[in-house]
N, C-alpha and C positions, 0 to 999 in steps of 0.2 A: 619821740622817745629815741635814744642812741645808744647804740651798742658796740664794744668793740669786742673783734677775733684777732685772736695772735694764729699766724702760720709760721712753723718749722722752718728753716731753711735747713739741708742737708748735708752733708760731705758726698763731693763725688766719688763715687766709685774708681776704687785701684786697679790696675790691670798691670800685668806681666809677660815677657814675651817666655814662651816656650818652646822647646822644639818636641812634637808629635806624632808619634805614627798614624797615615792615613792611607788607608787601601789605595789602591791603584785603578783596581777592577780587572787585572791581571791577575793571570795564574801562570806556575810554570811547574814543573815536574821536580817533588821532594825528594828527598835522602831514600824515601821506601817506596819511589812510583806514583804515587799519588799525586792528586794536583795540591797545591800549594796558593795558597794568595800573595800577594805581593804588596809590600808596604812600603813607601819612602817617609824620608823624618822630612817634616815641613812646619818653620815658624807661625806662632798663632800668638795673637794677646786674648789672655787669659784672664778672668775676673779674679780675685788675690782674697776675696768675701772681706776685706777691708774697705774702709773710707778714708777720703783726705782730709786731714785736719786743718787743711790749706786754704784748698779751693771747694766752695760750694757749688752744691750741683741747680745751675742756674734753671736748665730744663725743666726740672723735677721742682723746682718753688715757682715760676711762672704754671706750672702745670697746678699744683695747690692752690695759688693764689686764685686763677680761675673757679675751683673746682670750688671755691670759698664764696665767692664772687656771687657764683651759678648759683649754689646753695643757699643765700641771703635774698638772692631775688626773689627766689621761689617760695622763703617766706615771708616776704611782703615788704622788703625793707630796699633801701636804694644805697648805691656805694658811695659816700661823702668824700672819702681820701683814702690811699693808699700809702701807708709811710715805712719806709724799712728801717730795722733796728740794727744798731752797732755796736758792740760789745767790745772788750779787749782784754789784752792781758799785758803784764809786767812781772818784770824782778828791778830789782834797784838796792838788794844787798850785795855786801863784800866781805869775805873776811881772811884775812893774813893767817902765814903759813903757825905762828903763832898759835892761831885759834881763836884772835882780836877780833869780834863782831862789826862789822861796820863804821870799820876804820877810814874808810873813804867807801864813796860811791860809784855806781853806774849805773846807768837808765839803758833799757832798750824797751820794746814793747810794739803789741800789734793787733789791730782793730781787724776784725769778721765778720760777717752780713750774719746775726743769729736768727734774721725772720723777717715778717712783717706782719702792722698790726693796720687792720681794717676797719675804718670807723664808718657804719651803718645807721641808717638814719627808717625808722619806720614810718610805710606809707599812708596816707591817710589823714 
């Protein structure tokens, strides 16, 4: 008996640089006497809580696809193949200042890892 699982591929995670204040571990004596902490601005990349619609996050689907893998063994079935999926997209409309629909053409377009699908075979 055969079974297949589809795994997610994801977008990597976006990051940004910033500039941060981060303590020193200094003090030094304030406006009123007191002691005071000390901060300098210091670049940091920062997570944006976006993803790229680009690049997929390869870590994080080798991490799945194991964790698919592990999971299939345990119940009772053996890994047959492993094949990844590729999806895409286009445009290839035109239209003049007019308003003329697809008066002439252009093609561009671009293919992305959407996953992979796991074909399982049970043992026995």
């Amino acid at each position: 008996m055969y079974k297949t699982v589809f795994v997610d591929a994801y977008g990597e995670k976006l990051y940004e640089t910033k500039k941060v204040e981060v303590a020193t571990g200094e003090t030094k004596d304030s406006f009123f006497g007191g002691p005071k902490e000390v901060y300098k601005k210091e670049e940091q990349r920062v997570p944006t809580g976006k993803v790229s619609d680009r690049i997929i996050d390869g870590h994080r689907l080798a991490e799945d696809i194991n964790a698919a893998c592990e999971h299939a063994v345990k119940d009772g079935y053996t890994v047959e193949s492993v094949q990844m999926v590729t999806s895409g997209h286009y445009n290839h409309g035109w239209s003049s200042p007019s308003g003329y629909q697809n008066a002439a053409g252009y093609g561009y377009g671009y293919s992305y890892t959407e996953g992979a699908i796991l074909l399982l075979k049970k043992q026995g």
